[in-house]
C-alpha positions in Angstrom: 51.0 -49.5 -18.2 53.2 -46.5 -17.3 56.6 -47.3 -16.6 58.2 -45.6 -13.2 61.9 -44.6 -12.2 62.7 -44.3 -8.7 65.6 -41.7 -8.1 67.0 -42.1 -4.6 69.1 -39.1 -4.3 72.0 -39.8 -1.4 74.7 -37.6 0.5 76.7 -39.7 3.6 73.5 -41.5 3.8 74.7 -45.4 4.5 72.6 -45.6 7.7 69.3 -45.0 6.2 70.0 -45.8 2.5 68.9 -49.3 2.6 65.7 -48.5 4.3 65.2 -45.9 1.6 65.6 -48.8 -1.2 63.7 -51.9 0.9 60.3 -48.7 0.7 61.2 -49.0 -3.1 60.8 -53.0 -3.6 58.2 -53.1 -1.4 55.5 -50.9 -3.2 52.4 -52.5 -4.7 53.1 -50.6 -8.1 56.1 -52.3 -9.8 58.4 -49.7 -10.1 61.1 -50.6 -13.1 64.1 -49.3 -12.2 65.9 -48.0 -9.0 68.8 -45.2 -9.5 70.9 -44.3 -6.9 72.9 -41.3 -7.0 75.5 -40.8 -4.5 75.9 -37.0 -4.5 80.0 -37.3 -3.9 79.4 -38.9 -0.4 82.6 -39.7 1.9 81.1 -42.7 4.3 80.3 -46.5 3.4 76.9 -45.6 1.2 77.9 -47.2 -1.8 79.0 -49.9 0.2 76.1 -50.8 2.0 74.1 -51.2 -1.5 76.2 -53.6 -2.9 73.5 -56.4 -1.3 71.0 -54.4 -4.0 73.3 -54.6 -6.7 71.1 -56.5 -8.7 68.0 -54.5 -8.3 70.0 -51.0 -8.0 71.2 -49.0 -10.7 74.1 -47.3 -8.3 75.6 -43.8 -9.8 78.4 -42.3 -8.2 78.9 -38.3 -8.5 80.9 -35.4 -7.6 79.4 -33.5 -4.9 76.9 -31.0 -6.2 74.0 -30.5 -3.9 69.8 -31.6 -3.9 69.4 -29.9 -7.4 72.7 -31.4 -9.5 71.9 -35.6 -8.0 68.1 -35.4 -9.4 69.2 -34.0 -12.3 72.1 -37.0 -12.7 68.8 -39.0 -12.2 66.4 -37.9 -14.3 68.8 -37.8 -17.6 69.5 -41.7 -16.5 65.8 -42.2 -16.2 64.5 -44.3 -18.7 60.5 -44.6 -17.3 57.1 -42.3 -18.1 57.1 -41.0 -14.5 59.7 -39.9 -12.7 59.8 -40.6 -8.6 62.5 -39.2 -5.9 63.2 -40.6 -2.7 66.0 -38.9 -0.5 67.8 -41.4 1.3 67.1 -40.2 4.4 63.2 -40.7 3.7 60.6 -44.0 3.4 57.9 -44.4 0.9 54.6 -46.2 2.7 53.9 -49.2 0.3 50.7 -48.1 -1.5 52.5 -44.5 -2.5 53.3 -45.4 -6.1 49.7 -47.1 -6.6 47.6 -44.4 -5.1 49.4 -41.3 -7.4 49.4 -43.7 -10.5 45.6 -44.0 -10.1 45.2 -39.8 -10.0 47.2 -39.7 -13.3 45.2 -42.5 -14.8 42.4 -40.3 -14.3 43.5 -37.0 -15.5 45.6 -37.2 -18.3 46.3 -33.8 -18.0 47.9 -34.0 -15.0 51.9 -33.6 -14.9 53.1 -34.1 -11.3 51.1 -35.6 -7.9 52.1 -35.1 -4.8 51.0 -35.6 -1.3 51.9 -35.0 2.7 54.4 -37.2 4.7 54.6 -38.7 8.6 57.1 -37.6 10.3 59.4 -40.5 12.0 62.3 -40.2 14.1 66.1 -41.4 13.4 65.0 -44.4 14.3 61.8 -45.5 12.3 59.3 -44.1 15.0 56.4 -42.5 13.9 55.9 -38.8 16.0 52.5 -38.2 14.6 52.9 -35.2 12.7 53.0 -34.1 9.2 55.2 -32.2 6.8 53.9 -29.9 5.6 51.5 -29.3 8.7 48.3 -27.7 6.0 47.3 -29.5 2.8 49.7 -28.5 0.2 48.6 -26.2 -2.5 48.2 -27.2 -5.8 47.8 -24.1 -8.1 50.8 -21.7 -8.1 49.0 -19.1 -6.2 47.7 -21.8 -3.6 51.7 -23.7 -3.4 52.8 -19.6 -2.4 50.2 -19.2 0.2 49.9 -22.9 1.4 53.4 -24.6 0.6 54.5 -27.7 -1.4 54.6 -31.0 -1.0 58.3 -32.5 -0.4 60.5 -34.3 -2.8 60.1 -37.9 -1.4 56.2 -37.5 -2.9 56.9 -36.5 -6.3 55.6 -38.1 -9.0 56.4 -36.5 -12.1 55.8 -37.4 -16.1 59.5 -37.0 -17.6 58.7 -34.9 -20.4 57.8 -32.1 -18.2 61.5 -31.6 -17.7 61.4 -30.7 -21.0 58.9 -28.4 -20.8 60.1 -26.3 -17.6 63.8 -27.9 -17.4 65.5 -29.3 -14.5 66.1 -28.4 -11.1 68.3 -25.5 -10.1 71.9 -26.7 -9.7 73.0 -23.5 -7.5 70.4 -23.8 -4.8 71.5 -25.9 -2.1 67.9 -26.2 -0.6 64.4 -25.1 -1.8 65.3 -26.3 -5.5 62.1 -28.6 -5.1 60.1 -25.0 -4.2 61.3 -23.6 -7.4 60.8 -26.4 -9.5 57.0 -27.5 -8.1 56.5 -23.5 -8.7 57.6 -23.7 -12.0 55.3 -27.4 -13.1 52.3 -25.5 -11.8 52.8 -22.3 -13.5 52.1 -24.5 -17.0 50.8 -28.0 -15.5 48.1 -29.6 -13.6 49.3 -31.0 -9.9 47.4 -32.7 -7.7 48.0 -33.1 -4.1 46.6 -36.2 -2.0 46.0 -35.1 1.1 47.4 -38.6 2.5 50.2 -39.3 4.1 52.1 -42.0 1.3 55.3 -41.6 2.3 57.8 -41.2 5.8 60.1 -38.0 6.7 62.9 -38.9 8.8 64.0 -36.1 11.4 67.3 -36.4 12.3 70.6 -34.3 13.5 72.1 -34.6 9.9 68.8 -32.7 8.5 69.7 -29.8 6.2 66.8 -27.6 7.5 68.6 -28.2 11.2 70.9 -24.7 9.8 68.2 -21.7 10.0 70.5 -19.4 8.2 70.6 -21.9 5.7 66.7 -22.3 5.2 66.2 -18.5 5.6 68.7 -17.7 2.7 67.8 -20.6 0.5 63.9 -19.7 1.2 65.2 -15.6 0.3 66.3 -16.8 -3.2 63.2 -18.5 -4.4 61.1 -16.2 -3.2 63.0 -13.5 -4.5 63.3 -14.9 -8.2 59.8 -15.8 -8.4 58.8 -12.0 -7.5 60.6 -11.1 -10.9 58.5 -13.8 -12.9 55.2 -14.0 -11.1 52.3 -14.3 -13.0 50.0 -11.9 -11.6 49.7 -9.2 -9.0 48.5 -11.7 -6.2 51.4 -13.8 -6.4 53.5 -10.5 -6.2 51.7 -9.5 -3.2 52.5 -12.8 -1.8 55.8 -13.1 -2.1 56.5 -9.9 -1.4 55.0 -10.5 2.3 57.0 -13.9 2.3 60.5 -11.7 1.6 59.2 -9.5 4.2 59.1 -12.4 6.9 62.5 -14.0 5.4 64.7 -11.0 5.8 63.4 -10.5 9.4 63.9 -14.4 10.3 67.6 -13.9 8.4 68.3 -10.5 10.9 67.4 -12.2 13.9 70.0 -15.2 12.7 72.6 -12.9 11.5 72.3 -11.3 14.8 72.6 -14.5 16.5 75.5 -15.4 14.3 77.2 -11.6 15.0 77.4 -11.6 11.2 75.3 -8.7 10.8 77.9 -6.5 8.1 77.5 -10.0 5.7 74.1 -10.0 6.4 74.1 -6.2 5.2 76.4 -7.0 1.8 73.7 -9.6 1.6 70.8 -7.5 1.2 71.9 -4.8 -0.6 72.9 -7.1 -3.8 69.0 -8.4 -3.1 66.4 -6.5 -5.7 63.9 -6.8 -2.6 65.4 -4.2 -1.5 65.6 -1.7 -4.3 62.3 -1.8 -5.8 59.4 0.5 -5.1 56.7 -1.6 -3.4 
């Protein structure tokens, strides 16, 4: 029987933490241990989970962003797969037993993932998805179609040391790179199912455009200089395209356009021959 970690990766979350944990202990699929890491937060969230201390495995960090907590996680990880949960997020009850029965299946498979409801701050379903289309599963098809999110991946921990862990100096879109980087040498799968809950809320990361738009730049922009093939070139090309228009319109918006400028011209987007 495959063992399973549950990394719950947390930043100021102590209103939705608990909820986050509660998803955890409820799942059909006994998941074996429950890690915490509190990415350097400021409020009561390692407060609130002293009621779990006996079922939580509670790590406290220095603030490092999305990339530097899972990777706190996954070195503490002792299980065969490897699951993450932001704090702000809900996994549905079956989600650990539906993905363990694709990789009981396939055992070439190295990560599953699927879609996620979208709920408010307060618990209430809005009945839309995230990621709106099926997620892709080969690299080409994640460039084209997307990627599922980090509160849906299941991952085998030696693939980490196959492909390494996340990027530490991305704030956002390090789960982009690193799904990009599994399925340019693994099998994923995608269940096109909704196993687990997306909370939209003020305190949301993607709320900052410029943010998103920059962080979406970056990825796309290193993967153009490792892409496997011409296609993916093409295609991320036409995403960098798109992202430098959606980051001059936000510049604009910002009157930050000569930092926008500096920006670009240190970008090699913009000094190749396409």
């Amino acid at each position: 029987m495959k063992t399973i970690s549950a990394i719950i990766t947390a930043y100021n979350s102590e209103k939705y933490v608990c909820d986050a944990v509660k998803s955890v202990l409820k799942q059909t699929y006994p998941v074996n241990e429950i890690i915490v890491i509190d990415d350097g937060s400021i409020d009561d969230t390692g407060q609130v989970l002293k009621k779990f201390a006996s079922q939580v495995r509670y790590i406290y960090k220095q603030n490092g962003g999305p990339g530097s907590a899972r990777n706190e996680g996954i070195n503490a990880a002792k299980g065969d797969l490897i699951a993450f949960l932001d704090a702000d997020d809900l996994w549905k009850c079956e989600k650990i037993k539906k993905q363990i029965n694709i990789f009981n299946s396939y055992s070439e498979i190295g990560m599953v993932t699927s879609i996620m409801e979208i709920i408010n701050k307060d618990g209430i379903p809005s009945g839309r998805m995230k990621p709106q289309n099926e997620p892709g599963e080969s690299l080409e098809d994640i460039l084209i179609r997307g990627a599922g999110l980090p509160s849906t991946f299941l991952i085998k921990k030696e693939i980490f040391k196959d492909v390494g862990l996340f990027s530490e100096d991305k704030k956002m879109y390090e789960d982009w790179d690193m799904i990009l980087r599994i399925a340019e040498r693994h099998k994923v799968i995608n269940i096109n199912d909704s196993l687990a809950y997306y909370r939209d809320h003020p305190e949301n990361d993607t709320k900052n455009d410029l943010k998103v738009y920059i962080s979406q730049f970056s990825v796309a922009e290193k993967w153009l200089n490792c892409c496997p093939s011409q296609a993916s070139r093409t295609i991320l090309l036409e995403r960098l395209r798109k992202y430098s228009f959606s980051l001059v319109k936000e510049y604009l918006k910002n009157k930050d356009l000569t930092e926008f400028l500096e920006y670009l011209m240190k970008s090699v987007y913009y000094r190749i021959k396409r």
